[in-house]
N, C-alpha and C positions, 0 to 999 in steps of 0.2 A: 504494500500500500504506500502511495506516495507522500509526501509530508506535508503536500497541498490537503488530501483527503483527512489524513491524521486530526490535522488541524480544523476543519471544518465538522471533525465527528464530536470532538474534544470541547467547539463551540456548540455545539446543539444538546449535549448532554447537559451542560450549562445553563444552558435556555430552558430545558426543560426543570432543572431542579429549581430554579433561581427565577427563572422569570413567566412561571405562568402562575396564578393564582392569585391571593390579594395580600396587602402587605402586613398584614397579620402571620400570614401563613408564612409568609417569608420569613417574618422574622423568628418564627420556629422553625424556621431548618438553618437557619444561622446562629441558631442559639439564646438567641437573646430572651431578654425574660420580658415576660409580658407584663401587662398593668395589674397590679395587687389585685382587684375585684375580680380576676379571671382565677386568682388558686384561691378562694373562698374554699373550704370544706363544704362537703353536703353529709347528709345524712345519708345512711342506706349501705347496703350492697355485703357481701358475705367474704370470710378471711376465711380460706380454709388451708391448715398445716397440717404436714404429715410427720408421724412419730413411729420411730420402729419400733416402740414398745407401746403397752398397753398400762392405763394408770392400773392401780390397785385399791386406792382408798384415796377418797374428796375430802378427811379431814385430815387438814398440813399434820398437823401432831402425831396424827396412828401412821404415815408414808414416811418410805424413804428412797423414792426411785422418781427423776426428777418430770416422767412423762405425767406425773400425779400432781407434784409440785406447778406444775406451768399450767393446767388448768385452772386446780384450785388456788393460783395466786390472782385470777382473773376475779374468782367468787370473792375471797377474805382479803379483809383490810388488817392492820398492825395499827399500831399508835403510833408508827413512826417508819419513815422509809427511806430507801436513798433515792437524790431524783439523778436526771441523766447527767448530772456534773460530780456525783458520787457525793455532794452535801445530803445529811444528814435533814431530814424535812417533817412535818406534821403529816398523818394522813387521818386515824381519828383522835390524836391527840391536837388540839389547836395550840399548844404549849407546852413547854414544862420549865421547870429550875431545877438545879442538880446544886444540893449543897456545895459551902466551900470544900470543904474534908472530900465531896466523892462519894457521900455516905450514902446520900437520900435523893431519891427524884421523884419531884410531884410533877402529875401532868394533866392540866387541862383539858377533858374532855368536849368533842364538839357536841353539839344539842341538837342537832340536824338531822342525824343518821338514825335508820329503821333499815331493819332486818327483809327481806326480801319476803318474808310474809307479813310484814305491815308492821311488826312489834319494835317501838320502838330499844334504839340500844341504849345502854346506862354502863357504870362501872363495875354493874356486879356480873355483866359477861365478862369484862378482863378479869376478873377477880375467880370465878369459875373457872375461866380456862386456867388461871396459875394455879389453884387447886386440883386441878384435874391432870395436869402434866407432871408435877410433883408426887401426885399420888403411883407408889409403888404398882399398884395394879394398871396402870394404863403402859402398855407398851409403846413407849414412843424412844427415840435416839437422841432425844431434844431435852431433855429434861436438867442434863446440867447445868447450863445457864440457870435457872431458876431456881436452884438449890442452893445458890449462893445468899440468894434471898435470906435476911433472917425474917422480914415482915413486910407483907403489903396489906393497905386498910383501906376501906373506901373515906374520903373525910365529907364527900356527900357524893348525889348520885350522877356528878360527871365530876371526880376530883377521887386522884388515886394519887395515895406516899407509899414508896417505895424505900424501903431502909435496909441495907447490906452490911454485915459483919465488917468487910473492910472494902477497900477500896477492888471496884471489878472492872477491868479495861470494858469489855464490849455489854457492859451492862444497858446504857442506853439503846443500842440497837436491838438487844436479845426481844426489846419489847415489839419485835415486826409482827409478823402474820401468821407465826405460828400456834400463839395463845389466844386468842378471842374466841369464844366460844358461844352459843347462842343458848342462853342460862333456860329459856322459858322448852326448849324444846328438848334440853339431854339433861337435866338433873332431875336423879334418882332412875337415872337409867346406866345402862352397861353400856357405855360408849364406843366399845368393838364391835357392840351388836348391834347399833344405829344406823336405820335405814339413809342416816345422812351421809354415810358413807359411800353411799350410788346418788343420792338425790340430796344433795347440800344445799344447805338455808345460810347465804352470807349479808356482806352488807357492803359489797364490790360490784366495781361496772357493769357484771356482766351476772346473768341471772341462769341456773342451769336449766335444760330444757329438756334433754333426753340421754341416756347410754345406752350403743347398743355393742354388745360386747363382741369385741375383734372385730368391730367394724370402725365407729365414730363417736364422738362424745358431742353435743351441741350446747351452744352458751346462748343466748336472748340480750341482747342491750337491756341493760335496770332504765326504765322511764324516772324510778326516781332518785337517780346515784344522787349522793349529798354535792359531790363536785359537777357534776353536769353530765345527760344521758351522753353516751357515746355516739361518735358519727357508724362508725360501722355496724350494722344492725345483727348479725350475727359473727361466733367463731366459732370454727367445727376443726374438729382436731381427728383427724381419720388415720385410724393405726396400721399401717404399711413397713409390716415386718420384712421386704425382700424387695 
């Protein structure tokens, strides 16, 4: 081919990418970033992930295989979390102080947040799941952290002190999402034998909807998350062992 032709093929592929269509469009194949009003979020539309394993158990405390953990960190909130800069943040704690010594942390519970069957939440779920994780008979891998505990009281019913023998490096964080518990739905029951263990009651963005076993697990958007319902309307998490 002659370098006449070359050239003439080299402009028309050109022409096509570049010069047909309107200058919106252009500027998306150039790269360029469009006007703010154009990446709004909408609401809607389904995430679906695939895991080569299958959960075992929806409450974080009784699991310890992480395909468990990643659903049910969608259901449960903690008192406290990390956010994407790795700071240390509120999620239903809206505060706390941490003595000078190290000793004690009170944390300000928020007033906002209900349980995904309508019940409101209080301190005597955080206060049940420490007594529930603590207790000898619950099988969980987690329980250390909260043994170091010498006392937690409620001081009313969104205000927990937290008091420790001595000083515990990852004391503040221990208070994530594996203690909360939903006090009206498992005390005075056998918490290994809770049907919440397939069909979990949280107080997290995303509301459970179905399992079906070695196939998917389905999550529902909460309409009334305490932070704001989620854009994405569902997550499905489909077990694809191979």
């Amino acid at each position: 081919m002659k370098t006449a032709q070359i050239s003439a093929l080299f402009l028309t592929v050109l022409f096509l990418l570049f010069g047909c269509g309107d200058g919106e469009d252009a500027e998306m194949r150039l790269g360029r970033r469009l006007p703010a009003a154009s990446l709004e979020p909408a609401y809607g539309g389904t995430i679906v992930e695939g895991s080569i394993g299958e959960a075992t158990n929806l409450i974080p405390m009784l699991s310890a295989d992480s395909a468990s953990h990643d659903v049910a960190g969608m259901i449960y909130n903690g008192l406290v979390k990390y956010d994407k800069d790795v700071n240390v943040v509120g999620d239903l704690a809206r505060s706390w102080d941490i003595s000078p010594e190290g000793l004690e942390i009170t944390f300000k519970l928020r007033r906002d947040v209900r349980w995904h069957d309508g019940h409101p939440f209080t301190v005597h779920d955080v206060l049940f799941g420490y007594e529930t994780i603590i207790n000898p008979n619950t099988p969980t891998a987690y329980a250390e952290d909260f043994k170091q505990v010498k006392k937690a009281e409620a001081l009313d019913d969104y205000s927990l002190r937290v008091v420790y023998e001595k000083p515990y490096a990852p004391a503040l964080m221990s208070w994530g999402s594996m203690v909360v518990l939903p006090k009206h739905l498992l005390e005075g029951k056998d918490i290994t034998k809770s049907e919440l263990g397939r069909r979990p009651v949280g107080t997290g963005p995303y509301r459970f909807r179905e399992w079906i076993s070695r196939d998917r697990i389905v999550l529902q958007a909460n309409p009334d998350y305490f932070k704001g319902r989620p854009y994405i309307d569902r997550y499905v998490t489909r077990v694809i062992p191979d």
